[in-house]
PyMOL Python script that loads the backbone (N, CA, C, O; Angstrom):
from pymol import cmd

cmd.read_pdbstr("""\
ATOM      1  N   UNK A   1       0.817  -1.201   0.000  1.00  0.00           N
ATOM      2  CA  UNK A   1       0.000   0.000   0.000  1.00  0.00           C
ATOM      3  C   UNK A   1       0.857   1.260   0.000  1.00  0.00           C
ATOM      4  O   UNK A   1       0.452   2.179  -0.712  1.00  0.00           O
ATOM      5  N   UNK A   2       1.978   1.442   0.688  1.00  0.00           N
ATOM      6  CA  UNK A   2       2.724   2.493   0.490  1.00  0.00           C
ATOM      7  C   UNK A   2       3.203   2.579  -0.482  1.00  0.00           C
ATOM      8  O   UNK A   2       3.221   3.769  -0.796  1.00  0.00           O
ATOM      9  N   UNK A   3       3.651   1.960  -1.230  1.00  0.00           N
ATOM     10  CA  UNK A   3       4.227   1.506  -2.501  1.00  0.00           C
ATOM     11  C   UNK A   3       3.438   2.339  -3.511  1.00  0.00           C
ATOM     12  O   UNK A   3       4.080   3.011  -4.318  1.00  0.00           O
ATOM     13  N   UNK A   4       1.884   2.357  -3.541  1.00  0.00           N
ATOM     14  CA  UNK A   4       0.841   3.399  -4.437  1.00  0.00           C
ATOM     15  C   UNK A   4       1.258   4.575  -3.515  1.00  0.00           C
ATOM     16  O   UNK A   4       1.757   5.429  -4.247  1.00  0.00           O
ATOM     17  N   UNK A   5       1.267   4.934  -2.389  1.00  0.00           N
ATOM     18  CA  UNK A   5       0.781   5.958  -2.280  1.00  0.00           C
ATOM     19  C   UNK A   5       2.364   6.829  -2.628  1.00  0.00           C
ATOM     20  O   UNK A   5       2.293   8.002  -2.992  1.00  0.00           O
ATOM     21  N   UNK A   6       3.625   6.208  -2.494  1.00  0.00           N
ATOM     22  CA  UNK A   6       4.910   6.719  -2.890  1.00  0.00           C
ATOM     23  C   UNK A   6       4.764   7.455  -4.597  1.00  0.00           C
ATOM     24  O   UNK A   6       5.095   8.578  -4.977  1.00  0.00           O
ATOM     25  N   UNK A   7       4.057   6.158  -5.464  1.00  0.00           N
ATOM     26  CA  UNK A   7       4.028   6.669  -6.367  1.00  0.00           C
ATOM     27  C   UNK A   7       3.140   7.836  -6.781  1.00  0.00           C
ATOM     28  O   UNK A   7       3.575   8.729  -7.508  1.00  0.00           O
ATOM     29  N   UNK A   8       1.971   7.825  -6.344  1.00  0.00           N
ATOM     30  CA  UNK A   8       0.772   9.079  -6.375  1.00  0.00           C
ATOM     31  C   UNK A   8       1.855  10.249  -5.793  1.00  0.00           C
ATOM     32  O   UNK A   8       1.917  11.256  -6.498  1.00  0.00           O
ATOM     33  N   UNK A   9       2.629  10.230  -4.707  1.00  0.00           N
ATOM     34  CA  UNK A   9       3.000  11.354  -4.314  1.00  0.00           C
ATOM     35  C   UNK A   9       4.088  11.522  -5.032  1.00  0.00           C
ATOM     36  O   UNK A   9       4.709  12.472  -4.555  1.00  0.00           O
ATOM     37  N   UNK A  10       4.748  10.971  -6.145  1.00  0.00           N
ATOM     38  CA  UNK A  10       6.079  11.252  -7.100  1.00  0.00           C
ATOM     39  C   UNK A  10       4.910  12.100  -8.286  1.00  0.00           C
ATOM     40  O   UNK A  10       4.955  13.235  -8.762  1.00  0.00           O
ATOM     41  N   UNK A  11       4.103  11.186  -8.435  1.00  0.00           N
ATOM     42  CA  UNK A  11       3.212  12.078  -9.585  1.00  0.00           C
ATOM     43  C   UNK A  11       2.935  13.340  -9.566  1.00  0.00           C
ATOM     44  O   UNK A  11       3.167  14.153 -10.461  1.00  0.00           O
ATOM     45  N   UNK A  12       2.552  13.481  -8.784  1.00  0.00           N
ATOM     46  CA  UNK A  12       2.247  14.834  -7.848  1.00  0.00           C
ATOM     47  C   UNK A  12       2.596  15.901  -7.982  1.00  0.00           C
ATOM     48  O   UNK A  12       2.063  16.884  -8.495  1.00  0.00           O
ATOM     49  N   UNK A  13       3.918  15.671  -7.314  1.00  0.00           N
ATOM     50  CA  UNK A  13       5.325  16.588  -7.012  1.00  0.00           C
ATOM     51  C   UNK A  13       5.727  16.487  -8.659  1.00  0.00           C
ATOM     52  O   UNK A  13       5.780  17.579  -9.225  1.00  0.00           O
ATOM     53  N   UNK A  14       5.982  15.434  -9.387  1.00  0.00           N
ATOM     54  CA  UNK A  14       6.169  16.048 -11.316  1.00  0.00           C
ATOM     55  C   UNK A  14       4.882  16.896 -11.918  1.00  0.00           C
ATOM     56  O   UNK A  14       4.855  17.447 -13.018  1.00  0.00           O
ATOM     57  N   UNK A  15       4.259  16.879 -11.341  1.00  0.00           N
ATOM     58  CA  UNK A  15       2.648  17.611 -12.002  1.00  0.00           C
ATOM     59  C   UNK A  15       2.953  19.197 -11.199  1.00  0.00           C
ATOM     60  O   UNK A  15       3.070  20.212 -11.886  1.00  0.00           O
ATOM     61  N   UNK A  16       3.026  19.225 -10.143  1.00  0.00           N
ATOM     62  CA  UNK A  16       3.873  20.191  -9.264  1.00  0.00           C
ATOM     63  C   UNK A  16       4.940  20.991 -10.452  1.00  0.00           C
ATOM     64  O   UNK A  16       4.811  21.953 -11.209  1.00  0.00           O
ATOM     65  N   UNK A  17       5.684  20.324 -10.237  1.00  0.00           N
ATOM     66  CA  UNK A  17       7.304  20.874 -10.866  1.00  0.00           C
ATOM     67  C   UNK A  17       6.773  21.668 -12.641  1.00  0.00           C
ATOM     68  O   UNK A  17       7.175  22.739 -13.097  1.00  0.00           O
ATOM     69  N   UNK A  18       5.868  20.764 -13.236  1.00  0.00           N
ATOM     70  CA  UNK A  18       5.637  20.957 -15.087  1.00  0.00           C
ATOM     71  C   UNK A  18       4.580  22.203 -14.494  1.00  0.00           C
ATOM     72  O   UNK A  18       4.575  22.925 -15.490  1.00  0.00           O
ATOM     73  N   UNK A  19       3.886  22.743 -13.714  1.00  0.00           N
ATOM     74  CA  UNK A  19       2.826  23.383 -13.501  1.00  0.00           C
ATOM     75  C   UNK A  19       4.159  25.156 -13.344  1.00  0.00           C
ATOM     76  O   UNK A  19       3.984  26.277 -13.822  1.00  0.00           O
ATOM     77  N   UNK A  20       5.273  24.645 -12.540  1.00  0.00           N
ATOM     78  CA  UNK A  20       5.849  25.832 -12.069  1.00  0.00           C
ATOM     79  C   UNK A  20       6.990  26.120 -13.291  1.00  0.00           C
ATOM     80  O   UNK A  20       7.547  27.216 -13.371  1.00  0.00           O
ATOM     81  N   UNK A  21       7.230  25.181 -14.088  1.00  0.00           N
ATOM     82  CA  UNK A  21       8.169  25.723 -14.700  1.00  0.00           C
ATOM     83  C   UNK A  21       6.720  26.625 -15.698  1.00  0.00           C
ATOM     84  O   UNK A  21       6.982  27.822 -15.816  1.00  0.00           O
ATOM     85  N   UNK A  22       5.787  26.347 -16.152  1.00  0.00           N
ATOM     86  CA  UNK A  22       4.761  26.939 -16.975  1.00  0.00           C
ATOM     87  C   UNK A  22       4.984  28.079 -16.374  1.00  0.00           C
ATOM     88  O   UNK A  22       5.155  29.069 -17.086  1.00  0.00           O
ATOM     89  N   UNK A  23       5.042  28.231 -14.686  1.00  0.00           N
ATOM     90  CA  UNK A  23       4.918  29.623 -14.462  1.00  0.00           C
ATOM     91  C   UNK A  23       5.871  30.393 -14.811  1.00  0.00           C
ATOM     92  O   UNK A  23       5.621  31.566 -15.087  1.00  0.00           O
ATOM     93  N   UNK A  24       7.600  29.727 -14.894  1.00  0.00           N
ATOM     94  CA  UNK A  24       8.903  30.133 -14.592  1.00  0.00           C
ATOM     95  C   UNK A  24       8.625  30.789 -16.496  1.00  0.00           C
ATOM     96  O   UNK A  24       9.373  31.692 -16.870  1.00  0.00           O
ATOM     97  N   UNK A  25       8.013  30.476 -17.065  1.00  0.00           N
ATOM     98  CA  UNK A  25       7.879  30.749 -18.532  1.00  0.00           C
ATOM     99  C   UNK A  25       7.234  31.848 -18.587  1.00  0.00           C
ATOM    100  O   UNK A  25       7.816  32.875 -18.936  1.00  0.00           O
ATOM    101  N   UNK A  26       5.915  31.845 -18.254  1.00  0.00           N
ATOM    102  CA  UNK A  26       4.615  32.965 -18.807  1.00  0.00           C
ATOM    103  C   UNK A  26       4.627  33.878 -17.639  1.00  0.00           C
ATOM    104  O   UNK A  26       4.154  34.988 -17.882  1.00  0.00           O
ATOM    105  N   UNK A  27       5.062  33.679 -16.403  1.00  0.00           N
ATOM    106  CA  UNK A  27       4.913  34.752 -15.324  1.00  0.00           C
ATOM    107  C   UNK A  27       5.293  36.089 -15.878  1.00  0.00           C
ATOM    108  O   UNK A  27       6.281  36.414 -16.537  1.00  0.00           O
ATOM    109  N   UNK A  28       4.005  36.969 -15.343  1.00  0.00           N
ATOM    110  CA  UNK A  28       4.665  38.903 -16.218  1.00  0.00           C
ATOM    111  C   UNK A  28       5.622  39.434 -15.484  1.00  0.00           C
ATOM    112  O   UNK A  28       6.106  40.554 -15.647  1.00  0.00           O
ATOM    113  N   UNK A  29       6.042  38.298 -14.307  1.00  0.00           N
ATOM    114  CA  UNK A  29       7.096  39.861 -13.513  1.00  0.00           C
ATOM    115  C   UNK A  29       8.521  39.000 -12.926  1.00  0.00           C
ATOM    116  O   UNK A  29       8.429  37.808 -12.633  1.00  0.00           O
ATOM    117  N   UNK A  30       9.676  39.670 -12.814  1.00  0.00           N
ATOM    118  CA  UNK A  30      10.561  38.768 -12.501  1.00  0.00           C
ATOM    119  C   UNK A  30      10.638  38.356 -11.174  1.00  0.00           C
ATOM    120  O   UNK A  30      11.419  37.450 -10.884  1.00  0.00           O
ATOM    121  N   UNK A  31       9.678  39.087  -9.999  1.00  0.00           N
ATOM    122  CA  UNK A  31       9.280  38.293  -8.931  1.00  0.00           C
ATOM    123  C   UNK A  31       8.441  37.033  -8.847  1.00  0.00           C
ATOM    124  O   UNK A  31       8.696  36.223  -7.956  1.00  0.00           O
ATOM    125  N   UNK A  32       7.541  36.825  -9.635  1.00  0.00           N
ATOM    126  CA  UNK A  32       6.753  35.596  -9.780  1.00  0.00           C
ATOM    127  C   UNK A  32       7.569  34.386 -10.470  1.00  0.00           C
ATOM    128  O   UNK A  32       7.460  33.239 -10.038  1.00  0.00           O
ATOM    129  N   UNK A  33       8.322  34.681 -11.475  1.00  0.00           N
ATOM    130  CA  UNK A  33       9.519  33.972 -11.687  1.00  0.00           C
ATOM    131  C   UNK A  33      10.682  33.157 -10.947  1.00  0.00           C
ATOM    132  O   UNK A  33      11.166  32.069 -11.262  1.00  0.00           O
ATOM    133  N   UNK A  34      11.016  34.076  -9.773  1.00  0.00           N
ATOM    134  CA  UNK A  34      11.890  33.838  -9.230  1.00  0.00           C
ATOM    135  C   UNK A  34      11.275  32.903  -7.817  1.00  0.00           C
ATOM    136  O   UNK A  34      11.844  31.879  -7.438  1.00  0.00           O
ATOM    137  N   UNK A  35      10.105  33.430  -7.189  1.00  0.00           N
ATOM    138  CA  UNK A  35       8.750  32.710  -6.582  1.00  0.00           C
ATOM    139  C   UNK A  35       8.680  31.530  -7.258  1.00  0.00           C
ATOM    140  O   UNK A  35       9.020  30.580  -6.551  1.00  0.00           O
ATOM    141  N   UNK A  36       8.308  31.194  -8.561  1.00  0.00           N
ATOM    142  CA  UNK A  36       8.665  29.868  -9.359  1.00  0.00           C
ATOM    143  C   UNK A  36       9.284  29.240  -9.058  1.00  0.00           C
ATOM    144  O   UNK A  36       8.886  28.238  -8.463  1.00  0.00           O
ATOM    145  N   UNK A  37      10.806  29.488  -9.324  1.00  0.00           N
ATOM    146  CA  UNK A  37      11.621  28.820  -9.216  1.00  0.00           C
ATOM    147  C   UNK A  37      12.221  28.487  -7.620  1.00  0.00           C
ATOM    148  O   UNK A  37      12.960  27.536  -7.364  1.00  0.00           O
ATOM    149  N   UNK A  38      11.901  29.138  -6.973  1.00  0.00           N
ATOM    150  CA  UNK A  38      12.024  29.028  -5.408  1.00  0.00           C
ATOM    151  C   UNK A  38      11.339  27.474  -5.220  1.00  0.00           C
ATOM    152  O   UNK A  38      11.946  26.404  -5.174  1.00  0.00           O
ATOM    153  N   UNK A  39       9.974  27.698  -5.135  1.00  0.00           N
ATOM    154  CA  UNK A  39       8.962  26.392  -5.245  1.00  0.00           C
ATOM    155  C   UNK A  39       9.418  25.121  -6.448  1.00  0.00           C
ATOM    156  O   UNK A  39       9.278  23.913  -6.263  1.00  0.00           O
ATOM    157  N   UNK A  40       9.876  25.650  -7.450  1.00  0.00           N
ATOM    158  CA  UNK A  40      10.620  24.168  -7.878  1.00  0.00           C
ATOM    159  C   UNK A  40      11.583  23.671  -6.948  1.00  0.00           C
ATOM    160  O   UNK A  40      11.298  22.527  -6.591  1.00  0.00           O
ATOM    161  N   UNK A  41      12.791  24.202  -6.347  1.00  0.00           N
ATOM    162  CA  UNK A  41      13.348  24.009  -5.498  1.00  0.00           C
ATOM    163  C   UNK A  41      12.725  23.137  -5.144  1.00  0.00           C
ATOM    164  O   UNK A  41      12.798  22.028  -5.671  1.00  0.00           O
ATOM    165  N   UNK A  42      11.671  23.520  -3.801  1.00  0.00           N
ATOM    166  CA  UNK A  42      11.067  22.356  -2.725  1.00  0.00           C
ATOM    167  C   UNK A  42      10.394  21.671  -3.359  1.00  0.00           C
ATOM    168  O   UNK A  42       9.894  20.830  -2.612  1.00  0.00           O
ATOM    169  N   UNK A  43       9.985  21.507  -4.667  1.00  0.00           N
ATOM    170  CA  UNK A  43       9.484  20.224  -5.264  1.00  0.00           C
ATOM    171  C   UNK A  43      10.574  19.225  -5.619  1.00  0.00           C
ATOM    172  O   UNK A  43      10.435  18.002  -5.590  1.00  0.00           O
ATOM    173  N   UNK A  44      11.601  19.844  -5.933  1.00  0.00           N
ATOM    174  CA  UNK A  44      12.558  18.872  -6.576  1.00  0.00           C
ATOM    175  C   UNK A  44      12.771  18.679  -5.035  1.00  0.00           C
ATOM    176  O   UNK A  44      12.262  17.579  -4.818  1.00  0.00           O
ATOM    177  N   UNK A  45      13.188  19.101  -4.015  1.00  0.00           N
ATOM    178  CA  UNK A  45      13.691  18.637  -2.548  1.00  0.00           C
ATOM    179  C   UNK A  45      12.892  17.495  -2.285  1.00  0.00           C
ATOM    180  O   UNK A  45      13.396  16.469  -1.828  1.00  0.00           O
ATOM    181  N   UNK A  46      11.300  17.627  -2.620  1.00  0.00           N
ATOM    182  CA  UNK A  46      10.375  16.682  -2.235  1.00  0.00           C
ATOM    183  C   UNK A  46      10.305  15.296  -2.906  1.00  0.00           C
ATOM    184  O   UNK A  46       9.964  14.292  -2.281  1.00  0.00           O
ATOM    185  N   UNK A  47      10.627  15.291  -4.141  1.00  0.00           N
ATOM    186  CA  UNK A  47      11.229  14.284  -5.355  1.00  0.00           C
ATOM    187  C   UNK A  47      11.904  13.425  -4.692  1.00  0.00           C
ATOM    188  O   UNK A  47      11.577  12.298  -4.318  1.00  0.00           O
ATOM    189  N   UNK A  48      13.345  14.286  -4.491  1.00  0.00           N
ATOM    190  CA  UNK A  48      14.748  13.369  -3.868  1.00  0.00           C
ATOM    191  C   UNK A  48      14.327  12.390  -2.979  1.00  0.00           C
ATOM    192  O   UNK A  48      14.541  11.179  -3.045  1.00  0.00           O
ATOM    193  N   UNK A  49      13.373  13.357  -1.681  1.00  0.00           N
ATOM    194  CA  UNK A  49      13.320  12.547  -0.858  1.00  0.00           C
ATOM    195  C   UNK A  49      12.433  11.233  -0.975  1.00  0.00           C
ATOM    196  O   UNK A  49      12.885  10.260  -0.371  1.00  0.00           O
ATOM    197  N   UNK A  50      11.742  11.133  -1.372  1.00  0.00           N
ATOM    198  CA  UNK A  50      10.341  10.438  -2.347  1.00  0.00           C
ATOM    199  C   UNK A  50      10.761   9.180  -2.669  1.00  0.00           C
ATOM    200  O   UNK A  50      10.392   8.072  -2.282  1.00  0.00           O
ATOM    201  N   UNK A  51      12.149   9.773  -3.956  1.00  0.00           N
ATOM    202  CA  UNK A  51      12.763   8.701  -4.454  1.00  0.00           C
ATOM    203  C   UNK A  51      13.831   8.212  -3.340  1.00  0.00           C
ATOM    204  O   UNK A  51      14.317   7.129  -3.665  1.00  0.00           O
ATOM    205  N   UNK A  52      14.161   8.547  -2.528  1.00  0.00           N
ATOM    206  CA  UNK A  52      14.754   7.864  -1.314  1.00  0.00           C
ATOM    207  C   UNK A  52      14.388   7.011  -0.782  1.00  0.00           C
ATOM    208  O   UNK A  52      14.873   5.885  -0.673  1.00  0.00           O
ATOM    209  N   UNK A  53      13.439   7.458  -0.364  1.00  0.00           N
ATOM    210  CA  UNK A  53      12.394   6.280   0.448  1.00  0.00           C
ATOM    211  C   UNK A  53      11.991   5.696  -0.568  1.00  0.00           C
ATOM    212  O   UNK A  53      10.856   5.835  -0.110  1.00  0.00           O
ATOM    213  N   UNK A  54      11.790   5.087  -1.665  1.00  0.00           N
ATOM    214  CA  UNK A  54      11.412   4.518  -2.631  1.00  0.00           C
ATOM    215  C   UNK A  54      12.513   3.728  -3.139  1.00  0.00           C
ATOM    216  O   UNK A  54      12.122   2.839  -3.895  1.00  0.00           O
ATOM    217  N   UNK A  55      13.964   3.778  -2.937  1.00  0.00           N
ATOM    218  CA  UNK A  55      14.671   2.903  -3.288  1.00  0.00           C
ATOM    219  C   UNK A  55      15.471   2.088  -1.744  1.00  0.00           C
ATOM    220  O   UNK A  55      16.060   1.008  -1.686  1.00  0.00           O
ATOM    221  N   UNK A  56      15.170   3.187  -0.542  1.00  0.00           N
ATOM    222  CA  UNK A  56      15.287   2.681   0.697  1.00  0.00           C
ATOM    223  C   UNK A  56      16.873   2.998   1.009  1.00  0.00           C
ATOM    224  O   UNK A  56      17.369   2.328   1.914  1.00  0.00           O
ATOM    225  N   UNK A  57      17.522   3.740   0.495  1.00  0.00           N
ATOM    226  CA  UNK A  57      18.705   4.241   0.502  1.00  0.00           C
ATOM    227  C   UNK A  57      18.750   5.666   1.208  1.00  0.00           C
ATOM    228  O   UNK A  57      17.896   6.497   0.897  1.00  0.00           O
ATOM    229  N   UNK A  58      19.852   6.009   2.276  1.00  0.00           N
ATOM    230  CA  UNK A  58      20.047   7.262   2.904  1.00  0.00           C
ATOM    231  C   UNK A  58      21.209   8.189   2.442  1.00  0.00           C
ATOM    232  O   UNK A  58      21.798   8.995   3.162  1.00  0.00           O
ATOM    233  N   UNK A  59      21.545   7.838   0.548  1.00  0.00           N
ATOM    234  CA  UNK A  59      22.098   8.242  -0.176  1.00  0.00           C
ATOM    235  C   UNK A  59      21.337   9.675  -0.340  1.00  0.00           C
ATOM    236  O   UNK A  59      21.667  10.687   0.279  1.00  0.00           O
ATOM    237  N   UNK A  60      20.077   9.582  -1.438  1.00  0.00           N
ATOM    238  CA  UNK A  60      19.189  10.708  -1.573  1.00  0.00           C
ATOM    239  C   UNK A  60      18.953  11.931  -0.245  1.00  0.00           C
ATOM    240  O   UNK A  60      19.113  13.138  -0.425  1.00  0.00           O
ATOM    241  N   UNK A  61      18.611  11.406   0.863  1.00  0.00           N
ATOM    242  CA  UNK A  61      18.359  12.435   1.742  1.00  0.00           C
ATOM    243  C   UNK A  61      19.816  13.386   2.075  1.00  0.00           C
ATOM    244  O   UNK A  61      19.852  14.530   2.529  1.00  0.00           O
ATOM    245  N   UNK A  62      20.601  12.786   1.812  1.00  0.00           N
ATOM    246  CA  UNK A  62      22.086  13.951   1.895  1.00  0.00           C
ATOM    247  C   UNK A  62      21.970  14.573   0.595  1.00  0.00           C
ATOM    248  O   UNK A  62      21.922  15.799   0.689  1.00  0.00           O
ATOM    249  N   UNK A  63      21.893  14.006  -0.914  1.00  0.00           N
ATOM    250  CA  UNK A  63      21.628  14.786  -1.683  1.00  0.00           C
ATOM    251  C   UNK A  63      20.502  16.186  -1.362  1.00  0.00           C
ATOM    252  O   UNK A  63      20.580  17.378  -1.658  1.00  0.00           O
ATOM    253  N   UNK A  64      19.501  15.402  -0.647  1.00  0.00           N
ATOM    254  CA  UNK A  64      18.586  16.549  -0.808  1.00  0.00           C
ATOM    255  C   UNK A  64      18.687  17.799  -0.198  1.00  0.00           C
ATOM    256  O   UNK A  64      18.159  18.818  -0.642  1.00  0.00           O
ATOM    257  N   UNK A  65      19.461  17.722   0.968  1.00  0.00           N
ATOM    258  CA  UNK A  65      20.242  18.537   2.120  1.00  0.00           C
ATOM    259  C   UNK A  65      21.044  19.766   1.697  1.00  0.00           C
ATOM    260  O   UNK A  65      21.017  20.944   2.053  1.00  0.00           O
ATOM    261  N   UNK A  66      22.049  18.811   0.469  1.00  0.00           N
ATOM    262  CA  UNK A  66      22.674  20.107  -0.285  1.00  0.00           C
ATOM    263  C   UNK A  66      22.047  20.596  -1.593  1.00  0.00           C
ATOM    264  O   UNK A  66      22.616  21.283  -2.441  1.00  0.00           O
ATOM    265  N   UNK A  67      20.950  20.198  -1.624  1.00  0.00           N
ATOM    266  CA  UNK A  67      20.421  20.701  -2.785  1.00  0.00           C
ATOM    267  C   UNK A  67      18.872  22.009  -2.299  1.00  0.00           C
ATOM    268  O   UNK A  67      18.387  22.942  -2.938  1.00  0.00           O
ATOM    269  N   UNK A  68      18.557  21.452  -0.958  1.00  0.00           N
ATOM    270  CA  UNK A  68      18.081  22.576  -0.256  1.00  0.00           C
ATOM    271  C   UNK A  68      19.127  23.523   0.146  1.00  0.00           C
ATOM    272  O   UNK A  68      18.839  24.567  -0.440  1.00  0.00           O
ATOM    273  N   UNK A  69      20.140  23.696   0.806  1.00  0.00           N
ATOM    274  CA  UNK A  69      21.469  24.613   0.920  1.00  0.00           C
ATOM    275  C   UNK A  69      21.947  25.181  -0.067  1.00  0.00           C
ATOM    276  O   UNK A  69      22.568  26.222   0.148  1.00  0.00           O
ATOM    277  N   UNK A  70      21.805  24.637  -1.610  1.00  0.00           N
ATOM    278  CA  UNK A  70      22.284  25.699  -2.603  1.00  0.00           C
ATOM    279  C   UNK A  70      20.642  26.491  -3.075  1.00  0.00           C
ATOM    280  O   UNK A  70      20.645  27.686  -3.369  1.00  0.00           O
ATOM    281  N   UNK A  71      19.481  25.779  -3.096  1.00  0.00           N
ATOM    282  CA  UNK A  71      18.558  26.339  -3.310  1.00  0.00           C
ATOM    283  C   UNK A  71      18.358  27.535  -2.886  1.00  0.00           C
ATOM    284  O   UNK A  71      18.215  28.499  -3.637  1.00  0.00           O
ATOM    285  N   UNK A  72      18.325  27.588  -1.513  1.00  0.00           N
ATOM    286  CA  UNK A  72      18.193  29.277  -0.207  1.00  0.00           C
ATOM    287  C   UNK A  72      18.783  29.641  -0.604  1.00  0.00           C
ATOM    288  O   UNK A  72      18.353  30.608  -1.233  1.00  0.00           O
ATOM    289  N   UNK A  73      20.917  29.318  -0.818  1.00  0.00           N
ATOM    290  CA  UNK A  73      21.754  30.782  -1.086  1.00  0.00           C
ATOM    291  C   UNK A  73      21.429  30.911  -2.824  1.00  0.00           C
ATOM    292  O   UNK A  73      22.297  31.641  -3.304  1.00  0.00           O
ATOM    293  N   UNK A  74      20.384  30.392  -3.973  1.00  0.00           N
ATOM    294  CA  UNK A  74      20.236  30.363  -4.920  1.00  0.00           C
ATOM    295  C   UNK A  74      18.984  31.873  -5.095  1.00  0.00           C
ATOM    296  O   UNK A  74      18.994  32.813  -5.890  1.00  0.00           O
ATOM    297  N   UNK A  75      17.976  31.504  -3.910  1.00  0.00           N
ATOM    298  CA  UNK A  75      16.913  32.336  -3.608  1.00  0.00           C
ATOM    299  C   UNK A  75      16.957  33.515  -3.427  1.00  0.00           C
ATOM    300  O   UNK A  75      16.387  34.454  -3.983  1.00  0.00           O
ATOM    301  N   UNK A  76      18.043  33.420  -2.183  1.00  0.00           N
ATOM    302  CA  UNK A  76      18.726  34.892  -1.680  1.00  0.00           C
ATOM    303  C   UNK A  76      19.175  35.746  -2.404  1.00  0.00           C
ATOM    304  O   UNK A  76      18.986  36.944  -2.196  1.00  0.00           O
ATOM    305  N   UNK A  77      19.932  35.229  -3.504  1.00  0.00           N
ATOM    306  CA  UNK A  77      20.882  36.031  -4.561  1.00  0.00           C
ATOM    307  C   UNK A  77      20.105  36.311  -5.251  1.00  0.00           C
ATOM    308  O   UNK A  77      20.073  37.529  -5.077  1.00  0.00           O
ATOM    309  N   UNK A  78      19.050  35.993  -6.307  1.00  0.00           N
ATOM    310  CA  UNK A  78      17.922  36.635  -6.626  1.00  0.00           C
ATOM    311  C   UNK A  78      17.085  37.462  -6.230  1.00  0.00           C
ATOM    312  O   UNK A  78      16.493  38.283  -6.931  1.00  0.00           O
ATOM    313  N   UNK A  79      16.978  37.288  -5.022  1.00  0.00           N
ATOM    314  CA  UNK A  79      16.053  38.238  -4.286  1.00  0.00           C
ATOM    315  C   UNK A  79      17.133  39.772  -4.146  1.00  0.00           C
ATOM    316  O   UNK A  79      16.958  40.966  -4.384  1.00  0.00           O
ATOM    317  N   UNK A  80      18.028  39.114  -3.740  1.00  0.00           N
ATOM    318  CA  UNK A  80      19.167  40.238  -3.444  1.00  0.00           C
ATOM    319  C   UNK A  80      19.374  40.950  -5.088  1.00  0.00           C
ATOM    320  O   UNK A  80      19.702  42.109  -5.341  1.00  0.00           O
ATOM    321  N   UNK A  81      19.240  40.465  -5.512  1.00  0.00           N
ATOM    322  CA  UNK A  81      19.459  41.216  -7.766  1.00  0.00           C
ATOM    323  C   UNK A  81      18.556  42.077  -7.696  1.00  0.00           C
ATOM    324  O   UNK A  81      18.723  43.252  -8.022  1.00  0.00           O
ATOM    325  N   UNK A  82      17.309  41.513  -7.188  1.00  0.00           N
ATOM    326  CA  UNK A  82      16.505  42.108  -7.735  1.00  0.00           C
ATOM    327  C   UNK A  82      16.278  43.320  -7.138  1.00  0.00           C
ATOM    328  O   UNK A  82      15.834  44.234  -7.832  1.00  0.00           O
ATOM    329  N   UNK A  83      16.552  43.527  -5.729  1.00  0.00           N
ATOM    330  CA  UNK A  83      16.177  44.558  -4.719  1.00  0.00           C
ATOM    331  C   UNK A  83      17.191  45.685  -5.534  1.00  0.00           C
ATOM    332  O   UNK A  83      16.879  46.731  -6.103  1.00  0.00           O
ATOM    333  N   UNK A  84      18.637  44.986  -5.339  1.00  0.00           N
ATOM    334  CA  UNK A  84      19.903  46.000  -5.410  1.00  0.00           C
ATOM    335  C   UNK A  84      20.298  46.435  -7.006  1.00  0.00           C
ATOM    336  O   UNK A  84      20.659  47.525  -7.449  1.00  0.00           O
ATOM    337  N   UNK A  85      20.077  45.111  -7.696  1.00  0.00           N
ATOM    338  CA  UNK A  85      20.900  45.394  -8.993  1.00  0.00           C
ATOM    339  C   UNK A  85      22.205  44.346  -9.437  1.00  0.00           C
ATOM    340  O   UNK A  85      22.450  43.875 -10.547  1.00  0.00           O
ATOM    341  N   UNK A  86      22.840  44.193  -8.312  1.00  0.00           N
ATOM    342  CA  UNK A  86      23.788  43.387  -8.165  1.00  0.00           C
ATOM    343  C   UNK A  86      23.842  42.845  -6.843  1.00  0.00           C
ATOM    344  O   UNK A  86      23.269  43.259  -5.836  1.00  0.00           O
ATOM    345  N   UNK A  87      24.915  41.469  -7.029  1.00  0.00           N
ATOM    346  CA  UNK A  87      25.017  40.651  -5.720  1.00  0.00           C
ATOM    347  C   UNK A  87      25.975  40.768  -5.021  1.00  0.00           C
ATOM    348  O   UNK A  87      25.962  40.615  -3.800  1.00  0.00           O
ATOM    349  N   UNK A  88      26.866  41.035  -5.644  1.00  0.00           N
ATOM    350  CA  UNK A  88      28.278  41.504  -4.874  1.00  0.00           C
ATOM    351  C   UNK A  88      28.766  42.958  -4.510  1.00  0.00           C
ATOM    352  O   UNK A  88      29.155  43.617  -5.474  1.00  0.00           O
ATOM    353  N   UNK A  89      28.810  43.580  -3.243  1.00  0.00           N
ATOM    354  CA  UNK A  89      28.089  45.113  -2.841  1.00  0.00           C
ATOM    355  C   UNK A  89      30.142  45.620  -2.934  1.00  0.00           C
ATOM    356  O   UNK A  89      30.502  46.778  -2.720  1.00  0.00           O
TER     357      UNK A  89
END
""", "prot")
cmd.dss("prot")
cmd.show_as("cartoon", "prot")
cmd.util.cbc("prot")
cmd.orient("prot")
């Protein structure tokens, strides 16, 4: 039974991810964009882990660790562009 519900929740999270890159495309402003791509982030975070527990390996959850850690300082620096102009003051 977990076994369906692993997969419903991989579906999900890819229906998730194809829904935000649509946004990362047609969004009118480069804040909703960057909002996009923030939330792909934690979908793809949610993936890793998904497929972790789905192959039963504690390989993926360290992947996902540094892939949330470059995501935030990925977020920040965008957010920071957008406020300032540049990232490096």
């Amino acid at each position: 039974m977990i076994l369906y519900a692993l997969i419903f929740a991989i579906a999900c999270f890819c229906a998730a991810l194809l829904f935000n890159l649509y946004r990362v495309v047609k969004a009118p402003g480069v804040t909703d964009r960057v909002l996009a791509l923030d939330t792909m982030a934690v979908n793809a975070i949610a993936l890793i882990v998904l497929f972790g527990i789905y192959e039963g390996t504690a390989m993926f959850f360290e992947a996902s660790l540094l892939y949330a850690m470059t995501g935030f300082v990925a977020t920040v620096a965008f957010a920071k562009f957008i406020l300032r102009g540049d990232i490096i003051e």
